[in-house]
C-alpha positions as a printed Julia matrix, in Angstrom:
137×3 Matrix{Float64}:
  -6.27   11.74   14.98
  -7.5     7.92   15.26
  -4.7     5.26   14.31
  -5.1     1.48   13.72
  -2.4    -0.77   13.38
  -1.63   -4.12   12.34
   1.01   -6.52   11.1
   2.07   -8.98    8.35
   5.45  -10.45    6.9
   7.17   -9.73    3.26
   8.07  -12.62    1.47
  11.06  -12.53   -1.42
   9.89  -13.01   -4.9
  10.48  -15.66   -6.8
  13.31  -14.9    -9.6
  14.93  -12.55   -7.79
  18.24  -12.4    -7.72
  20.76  -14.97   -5.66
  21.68  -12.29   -3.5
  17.91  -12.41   -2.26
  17.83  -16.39   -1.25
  18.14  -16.56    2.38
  16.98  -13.28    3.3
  14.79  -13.19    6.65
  11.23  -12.77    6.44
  10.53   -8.66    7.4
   7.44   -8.05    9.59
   5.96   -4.95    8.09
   3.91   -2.38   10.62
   0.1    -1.26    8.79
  -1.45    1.94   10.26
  -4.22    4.38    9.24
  -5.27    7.11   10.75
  -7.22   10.87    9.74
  -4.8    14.18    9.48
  -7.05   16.79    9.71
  -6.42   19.78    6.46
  -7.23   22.87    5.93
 -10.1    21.76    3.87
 -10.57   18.09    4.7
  -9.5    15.13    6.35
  -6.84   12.5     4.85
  -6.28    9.24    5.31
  -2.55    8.4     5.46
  -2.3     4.56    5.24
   1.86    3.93    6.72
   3.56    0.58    5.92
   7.07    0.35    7.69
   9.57   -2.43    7.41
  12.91   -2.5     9.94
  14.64   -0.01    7.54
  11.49    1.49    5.37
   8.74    3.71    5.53
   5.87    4.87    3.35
   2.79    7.44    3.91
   0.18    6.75    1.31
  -2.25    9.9     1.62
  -5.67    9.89   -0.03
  -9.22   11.24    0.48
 -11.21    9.05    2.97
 -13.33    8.25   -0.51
 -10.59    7.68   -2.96
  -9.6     4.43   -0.46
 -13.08    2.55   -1.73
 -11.29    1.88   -4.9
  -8.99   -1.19   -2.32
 -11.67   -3.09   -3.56
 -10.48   -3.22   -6.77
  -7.37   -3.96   -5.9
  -8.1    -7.59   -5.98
  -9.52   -7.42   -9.47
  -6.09   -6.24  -11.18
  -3.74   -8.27  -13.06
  -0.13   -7.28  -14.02
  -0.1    -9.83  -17.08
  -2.78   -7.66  -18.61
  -1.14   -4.34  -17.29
  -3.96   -3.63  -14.76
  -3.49   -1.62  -11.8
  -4.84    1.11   -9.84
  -4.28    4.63   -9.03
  -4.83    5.02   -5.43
  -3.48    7.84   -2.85
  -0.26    9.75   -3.03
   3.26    9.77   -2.2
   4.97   13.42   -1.76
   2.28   14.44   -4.2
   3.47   11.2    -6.56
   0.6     8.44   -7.67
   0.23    5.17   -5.84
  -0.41    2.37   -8.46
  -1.52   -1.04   -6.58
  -1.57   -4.34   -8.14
  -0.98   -7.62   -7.8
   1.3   -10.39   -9.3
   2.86  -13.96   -8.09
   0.23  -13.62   -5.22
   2.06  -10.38   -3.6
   1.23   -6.76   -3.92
   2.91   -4.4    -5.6
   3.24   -0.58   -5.01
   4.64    1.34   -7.64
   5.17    5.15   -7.22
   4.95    7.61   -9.59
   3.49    9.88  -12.04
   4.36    8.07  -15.11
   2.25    4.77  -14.48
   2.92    1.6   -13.0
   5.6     0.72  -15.92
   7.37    3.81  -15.18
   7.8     4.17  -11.46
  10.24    6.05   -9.57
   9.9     3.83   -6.16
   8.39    0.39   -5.87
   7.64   -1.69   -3.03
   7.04   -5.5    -3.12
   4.55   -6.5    -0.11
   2.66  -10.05    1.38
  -0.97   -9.79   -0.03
  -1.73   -9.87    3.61
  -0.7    -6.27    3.89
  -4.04   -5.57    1.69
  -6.32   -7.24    3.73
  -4.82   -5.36    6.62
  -4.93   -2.17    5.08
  -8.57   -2.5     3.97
  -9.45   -3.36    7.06
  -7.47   -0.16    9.07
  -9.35    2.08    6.82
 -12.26    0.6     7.02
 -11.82    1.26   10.88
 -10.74    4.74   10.84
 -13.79    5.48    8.47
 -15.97    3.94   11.44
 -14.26    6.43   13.77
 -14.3     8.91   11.83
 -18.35    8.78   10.37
């Protein structure tokens, strides 16, 4: 197993709520690393706040499609399917210059579980996988 790790900070939204003024900014951990399967290896991309934690699992392949990433626009509904949560779809997109991971079968509109992160946390993670596929190739 070979793990990279890095760090960057999550910002509030604008138009939250009041009760979200004044909160701290939250450093949040990046990691990738291989977990060797029965059949192949996965990539498990981890972002962890103080309280939070989320394993995004996809083929070393499937994580290409980060590129993308940058290309999507939530005011025309554009995101992308990428990796897995407890078997659950990742959508990643981005809006008010953060990026958003919404979880869940149903689409980015219909998420179970969403996370709000600093666009930094996409550089980082592109460049964690893009490490772990140099370790791993």
């Amino acid at each position: 197993m070979t793990a990279h790790a890095a760090e960057c900070a999550v910002v509030p939204m604008s138009g939250w709520s009041p009760a979200w003024e004044g909160i701290n900014v939250e450093n949040v951990a990046v990691r990738a690393e291989t977990q060797e399967g029965e059949h192949e290896a996965t990539v498990v991309v981890t972002l962890e706040g103080s309280s939070w934690q989320v394993n995004i699992r996809a083929d070393p392949s499937d994580w290409e499609r980060l590129t993308s990433v940058s290309d999507t626009d939530w005011s025309r509904r554009r995101a992308v399917r990428l990796g897995s949560v407890e078997g659950s779809a990742v959508w990643w997109h981005l809006s008010d210059d953060v990026l958003h991971l919404n979880v869940g079968d149903g689409g980015p509109e219909a998420s179970d579980l969403a996370f709000v992160v600093p666009l930094s946390a996409l550089r980082d993670v592109r460049a964690l996988v893009a490490a772990v596929d140099d370790d791993w190739g």
